[in-house]
C-alpha positions, 0 to 999 in steps of 0.5 A: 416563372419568368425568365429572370427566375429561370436564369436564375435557376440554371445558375443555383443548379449549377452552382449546386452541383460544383458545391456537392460534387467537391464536398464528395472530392473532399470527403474522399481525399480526407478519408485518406488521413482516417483509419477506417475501422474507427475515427483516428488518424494514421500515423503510418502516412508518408511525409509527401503523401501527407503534404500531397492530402493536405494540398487536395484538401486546402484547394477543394475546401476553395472550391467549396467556400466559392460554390457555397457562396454562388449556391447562397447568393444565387438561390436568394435571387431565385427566391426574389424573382420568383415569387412563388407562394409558399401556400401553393408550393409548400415543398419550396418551403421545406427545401428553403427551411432544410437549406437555410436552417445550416448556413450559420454551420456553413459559415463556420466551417469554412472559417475552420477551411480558411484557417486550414488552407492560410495554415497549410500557405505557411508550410509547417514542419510538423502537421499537427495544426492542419489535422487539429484543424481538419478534425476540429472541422469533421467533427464539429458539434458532433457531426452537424456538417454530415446532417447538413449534406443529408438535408442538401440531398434531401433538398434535391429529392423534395425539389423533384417530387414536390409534395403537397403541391397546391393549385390556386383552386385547391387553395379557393376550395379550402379557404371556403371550406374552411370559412364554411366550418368556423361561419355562424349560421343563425336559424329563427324559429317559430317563437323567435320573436326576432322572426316576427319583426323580420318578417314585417 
C-alpha cells in the first residue's frame, strides 16, 4: 500500500472505532428504557430520568449518523487507492461484502434517529412518539440492525486474521494448474495417418 492508502486506513480505523464505541454507549443507555426479563418498556421511569435517556439517546445517535458517514466515506477511499486484488486477498472481499451488504439498513435507521432526535427538539409532553420511534428502530425487520453490528465485529476479526490470503506466485501456480487440467493434449499414434504427414 502507498501512503495515501495508509492515510486512509488511519482514518477508517478511527472513525470505525467512534462508530462502534457509540452504538455500545447507545445500546446501554437504551437498555435503561427495556425491562430486562422480556422486550417492554418500563413504565415505572421517572419523568426527568426519561427525558435525561431520551437526550443520551438522540446526541449519541448524532455521533453514530456522523461516524457511519466518515467510516462509509473513508473506506471508499481506501478501497480507491489501494488497489488491492481481491484475487490475492479474498478476505478484503468478504469484509467488503459483510460491511456494504447493510448500508441500505444503516441509512434507514438513521432516518428513524433523525426523525428521533428532530422529535425529541420539539419537547413533547407525552414520549410516546420517541419510544414508538426508538422501538420501531431496535426492532426493524425483526432485528437486522443486531445482525448488522455482528457482521461489523466479524469484519474486525476477518481483517486481522486474513484468511485465504493469497501471494501473486500462489495464484501463477493456480492459473497453470488449472490451464494444465482444462488443456487438450492430442497424442498421434502409430496408424494415425496425421503422423506420417507430420513426420515428412
Amino acid at each position: 500500500m502507498n501512503k495515501k492508502a495508509k492515510l486512509w486506513l488511519a482514518f477508517l480505523v478511527i472513525s470505525a472505532v467512534v462508530w462502534l464505541g457509540a452504538i455500545n454507549v447507545r445500546a446501554l443507555i437504551g437498555n435503561d428504557l427495556l425491562n430486562y426479563d422480556e422486550f417492554s418498556f418500563r413504565t415505572s421511569i421517572p419523568p426527568d430520568e426519561e427525558n435525561w435517556i431520551f437526550r443520551m439517546l438522540s446526541h449519541s445517535s448524532l455521533l453514530i449518523m456522523g461516524a457511519y458517514a466518515a467510516t462509509l466515506f473513508f473506506s471508499v477511499m481506501f478501497l480507491k487507492k489501494a488497489q488491492l486484488n481481491f484475487r490475492e486477498n479474498p478476505w478484503l472481499l468478504m469484509c467488503v461484502i459483510l460491511f456494504y451488504t447493510f448500508v441500505p439498513v444503516e441509512v434507514y435507521t438513521s432516518y428513524l434517529d433523525i426523525k428521533f432526535y428532530l422529535l425529541y427538539l420539539n419537547n413533547p409532553p407525552v414520549h410516546d412518539g420517541l419510544l414508538k420511534i426508538f422501538g420501531e428502530r431496535i426492532g426493524f425487520l425483526k432485528g437486522v440492525p443486531w445482525i448488522a453490528l455482528l457482521s461489523y465485529y466479524a469484519v474486525i476479526v476477518i481483517a486481522v486474521i486474513q484468511p485465504m490470503k493469497k501471494s501473486l506466485a500462489v495464484l501463477e501456480e493456480e492459473k497453470k494448474q488449472q490451464m494444465e487440467e482444462y488443456s487438450y493434449k492430442y497424442f498421434m499414434h502409430d496408424e494415425d495417418d496425421l503422423k506420417e504427414e507430420y513426420l515428412k
